[in-house]
C-alpha positions as CSV (number, residue, x, y, z in Angstrom):
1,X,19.3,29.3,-22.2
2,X,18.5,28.5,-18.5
3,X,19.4,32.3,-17.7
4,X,17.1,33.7,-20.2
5,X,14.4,31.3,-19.4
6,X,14.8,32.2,-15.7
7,X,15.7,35.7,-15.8
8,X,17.8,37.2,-12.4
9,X,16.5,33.5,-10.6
10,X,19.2,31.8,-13.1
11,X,18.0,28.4,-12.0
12,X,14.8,26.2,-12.3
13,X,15.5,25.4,-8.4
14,X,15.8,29.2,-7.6
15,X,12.4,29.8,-9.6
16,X,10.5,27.0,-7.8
17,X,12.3,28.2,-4.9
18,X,10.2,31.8,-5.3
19,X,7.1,30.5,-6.4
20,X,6.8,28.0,-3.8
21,X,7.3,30.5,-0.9
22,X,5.0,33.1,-3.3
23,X,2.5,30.7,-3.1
24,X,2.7,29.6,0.8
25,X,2.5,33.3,1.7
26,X,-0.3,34.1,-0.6
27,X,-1.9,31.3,0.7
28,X,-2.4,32.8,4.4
29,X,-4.1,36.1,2.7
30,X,-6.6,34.1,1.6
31,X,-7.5,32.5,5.1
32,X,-7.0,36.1,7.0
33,X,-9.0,38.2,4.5
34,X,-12.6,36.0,4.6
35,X,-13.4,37.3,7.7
36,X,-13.3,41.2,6.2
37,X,-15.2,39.7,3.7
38,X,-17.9,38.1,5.6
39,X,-17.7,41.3,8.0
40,X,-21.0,43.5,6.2
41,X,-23.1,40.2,6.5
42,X,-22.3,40.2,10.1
43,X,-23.4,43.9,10.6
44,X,-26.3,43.5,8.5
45,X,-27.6,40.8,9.6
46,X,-27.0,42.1,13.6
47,X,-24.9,38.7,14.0
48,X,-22.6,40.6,16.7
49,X,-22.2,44.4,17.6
50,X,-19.5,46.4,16.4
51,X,-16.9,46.1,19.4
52,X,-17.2,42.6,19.2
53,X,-16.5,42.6,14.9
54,X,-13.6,44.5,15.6
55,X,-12.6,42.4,18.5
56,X,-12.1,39.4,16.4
57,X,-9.8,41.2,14.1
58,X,-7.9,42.7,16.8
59,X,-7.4,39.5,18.3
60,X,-5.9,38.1,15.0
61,X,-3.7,41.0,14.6
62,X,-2.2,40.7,17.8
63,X,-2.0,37.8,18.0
64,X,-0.2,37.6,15.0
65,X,2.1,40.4,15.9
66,X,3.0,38.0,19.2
67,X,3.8,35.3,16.9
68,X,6.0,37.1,14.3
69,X,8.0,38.2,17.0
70,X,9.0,34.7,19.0
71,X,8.6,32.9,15.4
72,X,11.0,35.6,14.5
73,X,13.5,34.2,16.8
74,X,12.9,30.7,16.5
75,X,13.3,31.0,12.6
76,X,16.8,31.6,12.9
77,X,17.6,28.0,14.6
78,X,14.4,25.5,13.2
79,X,13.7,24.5,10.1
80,X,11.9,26.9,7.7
81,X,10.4,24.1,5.6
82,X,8.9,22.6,8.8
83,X,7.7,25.9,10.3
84,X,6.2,26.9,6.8
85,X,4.2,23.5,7.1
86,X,3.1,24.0,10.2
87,X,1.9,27.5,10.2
88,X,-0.1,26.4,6.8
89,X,-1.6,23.2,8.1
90,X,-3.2,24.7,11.4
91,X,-4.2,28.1,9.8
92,X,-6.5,25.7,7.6
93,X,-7.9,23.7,10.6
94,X,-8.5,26.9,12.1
95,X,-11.0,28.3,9.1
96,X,-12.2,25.0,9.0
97,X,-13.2,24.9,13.1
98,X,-15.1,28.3,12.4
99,X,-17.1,26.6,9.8
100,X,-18.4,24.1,12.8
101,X,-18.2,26.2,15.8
102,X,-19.3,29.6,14.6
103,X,-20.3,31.3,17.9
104,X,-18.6,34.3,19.2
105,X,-16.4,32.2,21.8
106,X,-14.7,30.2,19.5
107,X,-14.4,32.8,16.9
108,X,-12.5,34.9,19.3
109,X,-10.5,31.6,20.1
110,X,-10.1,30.0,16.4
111,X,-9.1,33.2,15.0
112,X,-6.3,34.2,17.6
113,X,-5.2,30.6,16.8
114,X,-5.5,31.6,13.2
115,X,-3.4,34.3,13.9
116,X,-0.6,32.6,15.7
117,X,-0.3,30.0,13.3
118,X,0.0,32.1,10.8
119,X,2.9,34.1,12.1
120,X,5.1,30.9,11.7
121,X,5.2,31.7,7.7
122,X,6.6,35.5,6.9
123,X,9.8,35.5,8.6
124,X,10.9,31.6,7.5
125,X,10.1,32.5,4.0
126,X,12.5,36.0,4.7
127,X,15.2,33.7,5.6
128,X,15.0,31.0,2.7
129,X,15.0,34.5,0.3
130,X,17.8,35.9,2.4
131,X,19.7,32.5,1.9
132,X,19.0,31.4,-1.2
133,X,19.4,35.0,-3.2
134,X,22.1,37.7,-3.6
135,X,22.1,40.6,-4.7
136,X,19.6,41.8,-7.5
137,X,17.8,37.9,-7.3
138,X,17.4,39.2,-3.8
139,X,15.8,42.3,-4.3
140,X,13.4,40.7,-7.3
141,X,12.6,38.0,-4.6
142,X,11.5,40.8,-2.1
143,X,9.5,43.0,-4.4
144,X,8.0,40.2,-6.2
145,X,7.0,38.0,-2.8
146,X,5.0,41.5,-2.1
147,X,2.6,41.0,-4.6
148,X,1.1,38.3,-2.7
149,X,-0.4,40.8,-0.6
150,X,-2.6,42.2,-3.3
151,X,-3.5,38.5,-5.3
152,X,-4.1,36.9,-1.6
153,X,-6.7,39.7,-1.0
154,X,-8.0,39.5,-4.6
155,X,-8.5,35.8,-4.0
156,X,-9.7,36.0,-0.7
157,X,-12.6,38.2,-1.7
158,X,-13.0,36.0,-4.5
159,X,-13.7,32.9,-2.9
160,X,-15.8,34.4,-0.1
161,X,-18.2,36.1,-2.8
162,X,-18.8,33.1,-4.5
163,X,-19.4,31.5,-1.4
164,X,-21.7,34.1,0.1
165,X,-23.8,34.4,-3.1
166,X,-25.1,30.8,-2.2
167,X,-24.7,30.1,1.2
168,X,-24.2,31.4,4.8
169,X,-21.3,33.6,6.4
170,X,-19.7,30.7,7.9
171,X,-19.2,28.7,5.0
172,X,-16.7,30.7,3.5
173,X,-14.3,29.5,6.4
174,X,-15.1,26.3,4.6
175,X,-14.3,26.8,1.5
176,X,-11.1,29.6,2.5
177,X,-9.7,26.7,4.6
178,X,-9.8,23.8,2.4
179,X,-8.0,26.3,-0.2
180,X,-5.0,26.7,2.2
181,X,-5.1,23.3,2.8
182,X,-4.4,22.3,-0.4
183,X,-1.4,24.6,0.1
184,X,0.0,23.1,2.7
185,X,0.3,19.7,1.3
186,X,1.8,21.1,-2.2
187,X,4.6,23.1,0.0
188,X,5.0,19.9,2.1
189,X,5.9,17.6,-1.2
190,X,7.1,20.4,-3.4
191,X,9.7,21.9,-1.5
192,X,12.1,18.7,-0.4
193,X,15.6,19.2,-0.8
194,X,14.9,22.3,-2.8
195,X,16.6,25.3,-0.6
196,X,19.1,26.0,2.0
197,X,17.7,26.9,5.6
198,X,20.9,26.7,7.6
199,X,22.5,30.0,7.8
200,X,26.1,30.3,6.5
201,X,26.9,32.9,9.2
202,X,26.7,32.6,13.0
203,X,24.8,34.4,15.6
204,X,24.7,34.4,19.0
205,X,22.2,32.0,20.4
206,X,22.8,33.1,24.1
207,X,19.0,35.2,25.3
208,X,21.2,38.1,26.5
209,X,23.7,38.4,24.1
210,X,21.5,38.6,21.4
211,X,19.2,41.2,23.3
212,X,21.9,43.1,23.2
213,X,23.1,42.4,19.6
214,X,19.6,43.1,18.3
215,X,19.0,46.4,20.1
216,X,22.3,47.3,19.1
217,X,20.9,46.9,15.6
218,X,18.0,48.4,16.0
219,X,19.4,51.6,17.0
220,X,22.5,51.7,15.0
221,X,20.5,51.8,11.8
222,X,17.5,53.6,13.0
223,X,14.9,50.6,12.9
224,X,13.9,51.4,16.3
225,X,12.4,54.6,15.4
226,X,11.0,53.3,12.6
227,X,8.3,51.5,14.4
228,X,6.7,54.0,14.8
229,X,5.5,54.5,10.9
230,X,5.6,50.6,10.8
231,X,2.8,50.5,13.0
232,X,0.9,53.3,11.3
233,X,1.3,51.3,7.4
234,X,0.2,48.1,9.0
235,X,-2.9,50.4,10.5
236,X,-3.7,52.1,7.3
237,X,-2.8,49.1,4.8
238,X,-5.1,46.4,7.0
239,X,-7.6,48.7,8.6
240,X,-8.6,50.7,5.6
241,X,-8.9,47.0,3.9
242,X,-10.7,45.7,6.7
243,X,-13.3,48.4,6.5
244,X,-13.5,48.7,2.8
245,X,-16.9,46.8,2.6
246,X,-18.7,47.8,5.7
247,X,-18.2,51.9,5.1
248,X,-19.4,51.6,1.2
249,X,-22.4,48.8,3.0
250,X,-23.3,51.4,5.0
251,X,-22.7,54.6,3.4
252,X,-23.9,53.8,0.0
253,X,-26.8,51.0,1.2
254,X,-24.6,48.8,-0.9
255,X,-25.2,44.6,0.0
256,X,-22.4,42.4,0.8
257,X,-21.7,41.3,-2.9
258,X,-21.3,44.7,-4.1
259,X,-19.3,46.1,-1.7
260,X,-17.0,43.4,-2.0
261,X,-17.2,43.7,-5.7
262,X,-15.8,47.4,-5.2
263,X,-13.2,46.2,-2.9
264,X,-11.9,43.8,-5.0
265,X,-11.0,46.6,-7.3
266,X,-8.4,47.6,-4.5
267,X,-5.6,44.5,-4.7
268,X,-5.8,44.9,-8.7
269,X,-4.2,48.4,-8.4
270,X,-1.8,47.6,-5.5
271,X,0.2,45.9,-7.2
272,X,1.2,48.3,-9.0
273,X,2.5,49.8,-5.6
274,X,5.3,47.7,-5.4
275,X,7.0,48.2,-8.7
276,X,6.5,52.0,-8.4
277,X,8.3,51.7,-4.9
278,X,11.0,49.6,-6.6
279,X,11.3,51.8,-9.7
280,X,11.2,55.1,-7.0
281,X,13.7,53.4,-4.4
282,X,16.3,53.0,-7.0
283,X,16.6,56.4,-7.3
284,X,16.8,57.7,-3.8
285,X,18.2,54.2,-2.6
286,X,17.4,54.4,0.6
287,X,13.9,52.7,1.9
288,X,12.9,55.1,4.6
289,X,12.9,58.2,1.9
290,X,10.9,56.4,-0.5
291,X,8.6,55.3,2.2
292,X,8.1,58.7,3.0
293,X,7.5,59.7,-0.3
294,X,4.5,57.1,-0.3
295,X,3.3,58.1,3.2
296,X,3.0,62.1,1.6
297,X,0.8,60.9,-0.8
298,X,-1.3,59.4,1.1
299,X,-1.9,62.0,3.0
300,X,-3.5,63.8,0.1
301,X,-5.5,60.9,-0.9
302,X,-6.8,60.6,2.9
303,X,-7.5,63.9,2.9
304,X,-9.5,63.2,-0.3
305,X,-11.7,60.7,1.2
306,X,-12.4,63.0,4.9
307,X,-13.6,65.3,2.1
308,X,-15.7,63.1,0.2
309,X,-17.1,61.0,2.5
310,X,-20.1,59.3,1.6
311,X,-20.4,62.0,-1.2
312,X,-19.3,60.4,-4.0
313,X,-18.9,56.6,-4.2
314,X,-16.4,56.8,-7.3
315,X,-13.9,59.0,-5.4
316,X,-14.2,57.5,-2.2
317,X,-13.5,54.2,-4.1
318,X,-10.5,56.4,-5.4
319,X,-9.0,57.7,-2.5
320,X,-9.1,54.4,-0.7
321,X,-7.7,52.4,-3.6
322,X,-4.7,55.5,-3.2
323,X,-4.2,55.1,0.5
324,X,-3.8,51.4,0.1
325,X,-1.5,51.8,-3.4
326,X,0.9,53.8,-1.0
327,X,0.7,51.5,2.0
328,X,1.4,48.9,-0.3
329,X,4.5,50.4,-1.2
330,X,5.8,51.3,2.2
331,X,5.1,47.7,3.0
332,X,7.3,46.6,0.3
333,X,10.2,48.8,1.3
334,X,9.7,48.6,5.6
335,X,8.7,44.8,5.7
336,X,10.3,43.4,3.5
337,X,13.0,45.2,2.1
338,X,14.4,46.6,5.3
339,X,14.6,43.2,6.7
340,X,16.8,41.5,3.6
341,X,19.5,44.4,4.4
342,X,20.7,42.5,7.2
343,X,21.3,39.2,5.5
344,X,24.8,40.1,6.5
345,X,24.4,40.1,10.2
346,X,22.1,36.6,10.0
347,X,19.4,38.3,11.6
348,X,16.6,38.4,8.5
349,X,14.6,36.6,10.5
350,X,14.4,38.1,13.9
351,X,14.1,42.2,12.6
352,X,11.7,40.3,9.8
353,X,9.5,39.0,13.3
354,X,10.4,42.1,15.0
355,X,9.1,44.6,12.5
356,X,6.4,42.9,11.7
357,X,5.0,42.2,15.1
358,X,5.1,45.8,15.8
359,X,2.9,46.4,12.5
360,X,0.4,44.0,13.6
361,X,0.0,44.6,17.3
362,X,-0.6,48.3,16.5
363,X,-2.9,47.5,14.0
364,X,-4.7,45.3,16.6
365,X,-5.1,48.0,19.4
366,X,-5.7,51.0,16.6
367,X,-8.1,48.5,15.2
368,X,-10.1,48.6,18.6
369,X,-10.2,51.8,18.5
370,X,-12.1,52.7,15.1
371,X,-14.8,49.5,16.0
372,X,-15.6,51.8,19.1
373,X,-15.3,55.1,17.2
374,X,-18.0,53.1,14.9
375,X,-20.2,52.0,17.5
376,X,-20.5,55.2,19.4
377,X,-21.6,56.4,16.3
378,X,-18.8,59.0,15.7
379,X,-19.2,58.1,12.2
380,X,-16.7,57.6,9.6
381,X,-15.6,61.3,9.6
382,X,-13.7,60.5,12.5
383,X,-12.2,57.6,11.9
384,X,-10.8,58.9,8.4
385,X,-8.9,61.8,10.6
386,X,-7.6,59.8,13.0
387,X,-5.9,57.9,9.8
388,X,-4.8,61.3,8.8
389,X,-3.3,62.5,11.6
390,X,-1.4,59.1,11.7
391,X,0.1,59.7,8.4
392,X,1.5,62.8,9.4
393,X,3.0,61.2,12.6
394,X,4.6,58.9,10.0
395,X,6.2,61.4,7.7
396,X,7.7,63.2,10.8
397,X,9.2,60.5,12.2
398,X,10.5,58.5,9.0
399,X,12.5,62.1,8.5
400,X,14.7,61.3,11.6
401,X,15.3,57.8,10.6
402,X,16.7,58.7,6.7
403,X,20.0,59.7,7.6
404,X,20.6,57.0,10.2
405,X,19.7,54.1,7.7
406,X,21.6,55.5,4.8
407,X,24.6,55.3,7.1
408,X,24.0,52.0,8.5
409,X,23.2,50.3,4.2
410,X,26.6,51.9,3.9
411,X,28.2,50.5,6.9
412,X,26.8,46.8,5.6
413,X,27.9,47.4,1.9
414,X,31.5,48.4,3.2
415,X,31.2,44.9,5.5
């Protein structure tokens, strides 16, 4: 009964395992995404120029990126639970600062903060699925935590609009912050003596011998060419998303409620993207080739919307809800997937932080990039070929990787 009930979880304390850290991670989408969705009231309303719009973004992403990489390491020695806490708790105080201290200083300041804290979530929540689940309750746990990508953003856009039908910008800080807030106190009681977070195998804690063990990794399996098309998914999974209401704002003289109407439209189809990954990746079984399956497509749907431009709102909508379907996908298979195949080597954690820091960073610098590409009115033509030509960058690349990760899943299987 407790099987059926459960399904591949088995357990009641396996499911509330998942759906606490589903939650927790959901939870930071909602305070990362309100500031894309305040983002067309603060061009419209001439609140800051572009370059400075995009700076605050940027700043989050890197600053994230920074953070996923030393929380990375840290998460293979402190306490997930803790860490989780932690990241949750100050994320909230950091929407809730912007609320009271709105002015572009402490923007900047409270949402590099935000970033930072944040980063102390992802890779601890890698680790508890990495030492909680085997096997196929390992792979559900992967594919299924990815759908809090699209249901964060959903939510995120959700709250914010409701909020900016009645009030201010700002105020959806407020009301984002208190939300996560909530979180962090349910993850703090619900989660006590509930999972493991001490690893059952041991790694090296010395700084130089697990340099070495981790570049050794890195290479072996071909993850250190694969940052290459990890930066370019986090760039067109988070940019596109981030720009989603300003270019139909300003292309289509849609207001702020509309365009985030239209953009809500994009997490409801993305989560399609990870079951077709899944359902795609057990036939090739091997991550980088359904990745670059994914990045192919998009490509056409990019394409798509150089073409259309400010043409057509419906295919626009189209192609953008395409390019984020596939980035979805490839997210599901490079950041989270990729990670859990070295549960045997106790290092989810640190290539979870790793990979993942490299996503954001590059998202943060490409980010800077497209807010001056904006600003010196290029227009959006450009930008939407620069995402093209990074696509293509991706495909060529993930090629070379392929045959060095199918040997290296083999060589862990064999362990």
């Amino acid at each position: 009964m407790t099987a059926e009930k459960y399904g591949v979880y088995r357990t009641k304390n396996a499911f509330s395992t998942f759906l606490l850290c589903w939650v927790a991670y959901f939870s930071t989408y909602v305070c990362r995404l309100n500031y894309s969705a305040v983002m067309p009231e603060l061009r419209a309303g001439a609140v800051f120029p572009e370059s400075r719009i995009a700076a605050v973004s940027s700043v989050f992403f890197i600053c994230y990126g920074l953070g996923q990489f030393v929380n990375g390491l840290l998460g293979e020695r402190l306490d997930t639970r803790k860490m989780i806490f932690c990241g949750l708790f100050s994320s909230s105080f950091c929407n809730l600062g912007i609320f009271l201290f709105h002015q572009y200083p402490a923007l900047l300041l409270l949402w590099g903060i935000n970033g930072l804290a944040q980063s102390m979530v992802w890779t601890p929540v890698l680790k508890i699925g990495s030492l909680n689940f085997d096997g196929p309750a390992r792979e559900k746990f992967g594919v299924d935590l990815a759908t809090t990508v699209p249901m964060g953003t959903l939510c995120s856009y959700l709250i914010s609009l409701v909020t900016l039908l009645f009030l201010p910008w700002h105020w959806a800080f407020l009301t984002c912050g208190l939300f996560e807030l909530g979180i962090a106190l349910l993850w703090l009681h619900g989660t006590k003596g509930l999972f493991r977070t001490k690893a059952p195998v041991s790694v090296s804690t010395m700084p130089e011998a697990a340099a070495r063990e981790i570049w050794k990794l890195t290479v072996k399996s071909g993850v250190l060419l694969l940052l290459i098309p990890i930066v370019i998914q986090g760039t067109l999974k988070d940019s596109v998303t981030q720009w989603v209401p300003s270019f139909f704002a300003e292309a289509f003289g849609s207001g702020t409620s509309f365009s985030l109407l239209l953009t809500m439209l994009l997490p409801v189809v993305n989560v399609t993207g990870a079951f077709l990954a899944k359902t795609l990746n057990r036939r090739l079984k091997n991550e980088i080739a359904t990745s670059l399956v994914f990045f192919g497509v998009s490509l056409g749907f990019l394409l798509l919307l150089r073409l259309s431009g400010s043409k057509s709102m419906l295919l626009s909508l189209l192609a953008m809800a395409g390019v984020t379907n596939c980035m979805f996908a490839v997210n599901v298979m490079l950041i989270t997937l990729v990670p859990l195949r070295f549960a045997k080597t106790g290092r989810v954690s640190t290539i979870g932080g790793l990979l993942n820091a490299v996503a954001y960073i590059g998202c943060g610098g490409l980010n800077l990039l497209a807010g001056k590409l904006l600003e010196k009115n290029s227009g959006w033509g450009a930008l939407f070929l620069l995402w093209m030509l990074l696509a293509l960058a991706a495909i060529g690349v993930s090629l070379l990787c392929i045959p060095l990760w199918r040997r290296f899943c083999r060589s862990q299987e064999e362990a």
